[in-house]
One Martini backbone bead per residue (centre of mass of N, CA, C, O) as a GRO file, in nm:
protein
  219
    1UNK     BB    1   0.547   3.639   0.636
    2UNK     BB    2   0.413   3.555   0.344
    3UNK     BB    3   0.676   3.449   0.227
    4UNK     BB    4   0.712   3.218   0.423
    5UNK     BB    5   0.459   3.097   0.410
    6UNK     BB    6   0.457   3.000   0.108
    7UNK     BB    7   0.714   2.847   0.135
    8UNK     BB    8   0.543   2.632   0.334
    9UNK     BB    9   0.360   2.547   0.111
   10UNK     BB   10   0.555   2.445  -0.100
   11UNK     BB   11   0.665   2.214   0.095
   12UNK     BB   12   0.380   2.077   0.110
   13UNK     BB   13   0.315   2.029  -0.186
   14UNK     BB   14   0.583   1.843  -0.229
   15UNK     BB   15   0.504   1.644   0.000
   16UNK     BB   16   0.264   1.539  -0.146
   17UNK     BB   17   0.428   1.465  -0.428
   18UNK     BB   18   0.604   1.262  -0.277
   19UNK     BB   19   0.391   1.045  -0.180
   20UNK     BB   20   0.314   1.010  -0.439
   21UNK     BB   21   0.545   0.901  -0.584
   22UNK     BB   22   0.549   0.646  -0.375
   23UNK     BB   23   0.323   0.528  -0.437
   24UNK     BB   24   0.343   0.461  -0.726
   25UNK     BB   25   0.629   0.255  -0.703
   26UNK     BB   26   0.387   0.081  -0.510
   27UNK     BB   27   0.194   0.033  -0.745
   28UNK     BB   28   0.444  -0.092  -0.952
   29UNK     BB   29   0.468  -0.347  -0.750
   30UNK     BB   30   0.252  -0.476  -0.733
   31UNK     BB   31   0.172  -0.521  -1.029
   32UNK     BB   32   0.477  -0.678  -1.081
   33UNK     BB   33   0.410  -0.912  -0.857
   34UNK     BB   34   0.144  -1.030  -0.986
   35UNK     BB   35   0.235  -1.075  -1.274
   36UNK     BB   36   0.460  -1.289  -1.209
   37UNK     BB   37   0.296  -1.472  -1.090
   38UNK     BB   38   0.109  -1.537  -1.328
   39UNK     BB   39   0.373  -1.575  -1.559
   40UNK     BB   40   0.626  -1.699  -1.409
   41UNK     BB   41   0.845  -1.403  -1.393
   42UNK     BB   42   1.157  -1.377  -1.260
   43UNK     BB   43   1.235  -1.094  -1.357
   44UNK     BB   44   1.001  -0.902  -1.285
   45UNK     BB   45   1.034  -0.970  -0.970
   46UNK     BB   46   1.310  -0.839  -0.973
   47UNK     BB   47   1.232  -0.569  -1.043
   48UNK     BB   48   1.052  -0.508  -0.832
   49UNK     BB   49   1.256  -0.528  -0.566
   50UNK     BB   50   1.437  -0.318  -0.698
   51UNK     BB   51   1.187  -0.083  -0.585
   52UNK     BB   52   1.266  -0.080  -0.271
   53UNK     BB   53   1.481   0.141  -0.256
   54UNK     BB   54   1.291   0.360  -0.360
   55UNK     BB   55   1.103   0.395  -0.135
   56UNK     BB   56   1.293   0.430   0.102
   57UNK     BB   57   1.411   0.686  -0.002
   58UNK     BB   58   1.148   0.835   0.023
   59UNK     BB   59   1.097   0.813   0.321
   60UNK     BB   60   1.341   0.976   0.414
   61UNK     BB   61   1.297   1.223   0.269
   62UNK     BB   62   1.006   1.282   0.389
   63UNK     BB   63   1.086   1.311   0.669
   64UNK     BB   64   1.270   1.517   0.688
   65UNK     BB   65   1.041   1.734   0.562
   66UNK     BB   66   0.872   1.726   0.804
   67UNK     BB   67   1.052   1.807   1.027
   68UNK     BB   68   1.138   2.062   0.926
   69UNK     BB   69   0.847   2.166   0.917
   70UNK     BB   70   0.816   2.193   1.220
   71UNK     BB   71   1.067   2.327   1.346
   72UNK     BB   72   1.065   2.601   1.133
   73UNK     BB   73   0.726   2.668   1.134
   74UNK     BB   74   0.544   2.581   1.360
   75UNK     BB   75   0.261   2.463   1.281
   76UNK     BB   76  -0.104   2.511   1.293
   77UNK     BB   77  -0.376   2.275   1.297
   78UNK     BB   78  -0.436   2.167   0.973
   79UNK     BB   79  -0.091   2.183   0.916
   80UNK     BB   80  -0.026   1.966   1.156
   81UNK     BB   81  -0.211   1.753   1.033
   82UNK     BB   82  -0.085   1.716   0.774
   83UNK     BB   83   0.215   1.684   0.917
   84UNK     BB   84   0.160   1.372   1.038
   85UNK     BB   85   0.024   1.234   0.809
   86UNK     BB   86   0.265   1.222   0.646
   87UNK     BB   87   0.445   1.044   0.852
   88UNK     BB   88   0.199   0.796   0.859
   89UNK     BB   89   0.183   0.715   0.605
   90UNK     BB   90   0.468   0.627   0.488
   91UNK     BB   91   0.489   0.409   0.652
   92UNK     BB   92   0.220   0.253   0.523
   93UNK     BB   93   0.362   0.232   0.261
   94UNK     BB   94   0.614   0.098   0.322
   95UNK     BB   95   0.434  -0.161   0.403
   96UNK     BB   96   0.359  -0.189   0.104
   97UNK     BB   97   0.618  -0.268  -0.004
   98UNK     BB   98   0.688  -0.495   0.133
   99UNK     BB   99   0.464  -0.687   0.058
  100UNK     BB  100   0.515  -0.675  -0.251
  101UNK     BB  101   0.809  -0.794  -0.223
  102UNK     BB  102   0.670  -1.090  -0.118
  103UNK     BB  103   0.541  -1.150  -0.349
  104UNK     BB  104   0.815  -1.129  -0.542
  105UNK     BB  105   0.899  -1.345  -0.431
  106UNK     BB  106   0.663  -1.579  -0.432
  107UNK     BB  107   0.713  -1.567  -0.732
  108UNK     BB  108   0.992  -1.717  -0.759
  109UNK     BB  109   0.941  -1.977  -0.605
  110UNK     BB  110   0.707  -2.055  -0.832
  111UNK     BB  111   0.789  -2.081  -1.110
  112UNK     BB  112   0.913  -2.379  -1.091
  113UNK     BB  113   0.617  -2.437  -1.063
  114UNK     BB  114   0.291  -2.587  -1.075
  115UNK     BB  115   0.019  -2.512  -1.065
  116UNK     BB  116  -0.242  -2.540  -0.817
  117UNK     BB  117  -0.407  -2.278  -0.915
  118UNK     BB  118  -0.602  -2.081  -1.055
  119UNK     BB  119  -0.576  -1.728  -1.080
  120UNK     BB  120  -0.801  -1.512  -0.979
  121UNK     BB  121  -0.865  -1.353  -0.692
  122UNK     BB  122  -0.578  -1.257  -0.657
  123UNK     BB  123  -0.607  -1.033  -0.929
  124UNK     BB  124  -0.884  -0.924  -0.795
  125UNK     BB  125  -0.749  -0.790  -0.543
  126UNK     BB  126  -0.541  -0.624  -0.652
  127UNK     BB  127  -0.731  -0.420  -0.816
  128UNK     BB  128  -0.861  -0.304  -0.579
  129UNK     BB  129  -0.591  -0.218  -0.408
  130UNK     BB  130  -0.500  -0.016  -0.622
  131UNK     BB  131  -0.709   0.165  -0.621
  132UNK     BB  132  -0.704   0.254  -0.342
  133UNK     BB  133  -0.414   0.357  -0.322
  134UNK     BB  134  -0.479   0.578  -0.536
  135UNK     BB  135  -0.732   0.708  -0.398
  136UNK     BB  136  -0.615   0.794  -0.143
  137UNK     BB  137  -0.363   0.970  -0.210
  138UNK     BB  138  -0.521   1.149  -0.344
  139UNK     BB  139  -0.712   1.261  -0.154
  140UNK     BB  140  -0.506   1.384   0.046
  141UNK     BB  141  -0.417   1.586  -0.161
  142UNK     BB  142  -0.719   1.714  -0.206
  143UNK     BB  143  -0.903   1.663   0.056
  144UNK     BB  144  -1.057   1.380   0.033
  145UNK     BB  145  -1.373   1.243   0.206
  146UNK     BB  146  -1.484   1.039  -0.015
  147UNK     BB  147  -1.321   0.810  -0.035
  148UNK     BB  148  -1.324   0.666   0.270
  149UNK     BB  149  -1.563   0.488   0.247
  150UNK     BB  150  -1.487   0.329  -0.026
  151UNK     BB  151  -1.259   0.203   0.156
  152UNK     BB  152  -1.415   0.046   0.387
  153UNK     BB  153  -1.579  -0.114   0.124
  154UNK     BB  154  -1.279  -0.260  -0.032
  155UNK     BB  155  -1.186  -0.395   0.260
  156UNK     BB  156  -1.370  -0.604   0.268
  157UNK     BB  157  -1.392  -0.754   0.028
  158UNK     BB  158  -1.069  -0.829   0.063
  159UNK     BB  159  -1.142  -0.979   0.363
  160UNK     BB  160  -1.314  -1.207   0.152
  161UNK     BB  161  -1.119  -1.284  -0.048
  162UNK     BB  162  -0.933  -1.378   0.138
  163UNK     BB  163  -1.086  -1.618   0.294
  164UNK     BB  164  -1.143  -1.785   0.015
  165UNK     BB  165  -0.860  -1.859  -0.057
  166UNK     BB  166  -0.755  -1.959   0.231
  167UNK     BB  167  -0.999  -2.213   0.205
  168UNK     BB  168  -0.954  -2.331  -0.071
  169UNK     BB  169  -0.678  -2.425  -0.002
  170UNK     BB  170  -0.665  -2.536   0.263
  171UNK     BB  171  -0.867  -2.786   0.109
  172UNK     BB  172  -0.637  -2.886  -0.066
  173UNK     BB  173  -0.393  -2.947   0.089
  174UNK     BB  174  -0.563  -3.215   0.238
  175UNK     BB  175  -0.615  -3.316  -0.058
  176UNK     BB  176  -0.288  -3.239  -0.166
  177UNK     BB  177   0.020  -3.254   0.032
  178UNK     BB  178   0.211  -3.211  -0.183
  179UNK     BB  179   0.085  -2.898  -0.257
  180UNK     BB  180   0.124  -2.729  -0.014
  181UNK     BB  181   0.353  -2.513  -0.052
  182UNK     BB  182   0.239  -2.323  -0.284
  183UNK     BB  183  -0.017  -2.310  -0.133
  184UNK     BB  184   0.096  -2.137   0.107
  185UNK     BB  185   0.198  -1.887  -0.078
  186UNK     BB  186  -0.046  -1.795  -0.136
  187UNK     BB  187  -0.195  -1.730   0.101
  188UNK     BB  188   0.008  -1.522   0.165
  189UNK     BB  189  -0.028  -1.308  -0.076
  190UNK     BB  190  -0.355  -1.302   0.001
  191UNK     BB  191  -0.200  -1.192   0.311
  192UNK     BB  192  -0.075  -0.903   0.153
  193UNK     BB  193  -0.318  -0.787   0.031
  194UNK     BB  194  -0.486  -0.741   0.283
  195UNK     BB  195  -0.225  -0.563   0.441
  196UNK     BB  196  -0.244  -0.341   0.248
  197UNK     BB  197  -0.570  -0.262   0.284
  198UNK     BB  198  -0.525  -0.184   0.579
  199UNK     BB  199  -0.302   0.066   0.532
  200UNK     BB  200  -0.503   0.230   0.381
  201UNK     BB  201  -0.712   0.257   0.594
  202UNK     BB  202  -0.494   0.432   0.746
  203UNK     BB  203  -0.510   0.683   0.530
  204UNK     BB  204  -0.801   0.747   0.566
  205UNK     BB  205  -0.770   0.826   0.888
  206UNK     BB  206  -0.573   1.058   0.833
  207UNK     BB  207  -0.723   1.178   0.711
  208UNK     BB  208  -0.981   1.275   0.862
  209UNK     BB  209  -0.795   1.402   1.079
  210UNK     BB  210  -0.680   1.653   0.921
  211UNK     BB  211  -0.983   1.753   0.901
  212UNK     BB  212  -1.127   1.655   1.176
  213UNK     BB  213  -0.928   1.592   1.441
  214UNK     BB  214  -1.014   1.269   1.428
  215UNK     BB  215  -0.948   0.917   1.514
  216UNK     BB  216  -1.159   0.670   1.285
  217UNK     BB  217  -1.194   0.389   1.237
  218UNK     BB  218  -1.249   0.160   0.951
  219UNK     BB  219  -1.121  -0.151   1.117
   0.00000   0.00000   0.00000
């Protein structure tokens, strides 16, 4: 029995090694997705779309690793909370990489478009969001309840960020109808990286869960 234990802590801290991994990933594309943007690198942009595809195989990785060690440890209180959380938050990092996915698309489409608006705001929500998921998901690894708090105030911070972006262009639209498109790709970027913050905070929440047995929203 003691051997058989043994082996399924190692498959659930590989398992939570391949979450940082997936993770990492979309942190790497999150940063060149965003920097594509400020730079107008439509090569840069590419380089990032082309890491969506690493995301997914992670995802599915981690999904079948989670299922075997359901099936064949049926693990219990938690530990049973931990793999739950783990398919849970997979989840979230992937749907955290389509969104950076369609920023580096929309860092392609403004490329050849003369900028709207000095990009300021928007570099700023990024780095926070970054931050957030990075240290998010080291918490879940290292099961840091200290984290949580942290994310629930850094993700209103980027819910400002974003409302200030949004009223801004919109405010520019009204005033010069002709650079509407650029001013509404913005818009959305702007609406890609809050959404990005907000599945963090669902990561916040499973953490919490794991911990603690109950689940208490963040947003």
């Amino acid at each position: 029995m003691e051997i058989i234990r043994k082996s399924f802590a190692d498959e659930l801290q590989e398992m939570k090694q391949d979450i940082l991994k997936m993770g990492s990933v979309v942190e790497e594309m999150l940063v060149g997705s965003v920097r594509s943007l400020q730079l107008r690198d439509e090569m840069l942009a590419d380089e990032t779309i082309a890491k969506d595809d690493l995301v997914d195989g992670y995802n599915i990785v981690i999904e079948q690793r989670c299922l075997r060690l359901l099936a064949l440890q049926q693990p219990m209180a938690r530990d049973l909370r931990t793999i739950a959380s783990g398919l849970y938050i997979i989840k979230d990092v992937e749907r955290m990489g389509d969104y950076a996915l369609d920023i580096a698309k929309a860092a392609k489409k403004l490329s050849g478009i003369d900028p709207v608006k000095d990009l300021v705001k928007i570099p700023k929500m990024a780095l926070i969001v970054q931050g957030m998921l990075h240290n998010s998901l080291q918490a879940f690894v290292d099961q840091n309840m200290e984290v949580i708090s942290e994310v629930a105030r850094q993700d209103d911070e980027v819910d400002l960020l974003y409302r200030e972006v949004r009223d801004e262009l919109t405010a520019l639209i009204q005033e010069r109808p002709a650079e509407a498109q650029p001013a509404v790709e913005l818009i959305l970027v702007a609406r890609y990286l809050e959404r990005i913050a907000d599945h963090i905070t669902n990561v916040g929440e499973r953490i919490a869960y794991m911990e603690t047995g109950e689940i208490k929203e963040l947003h």
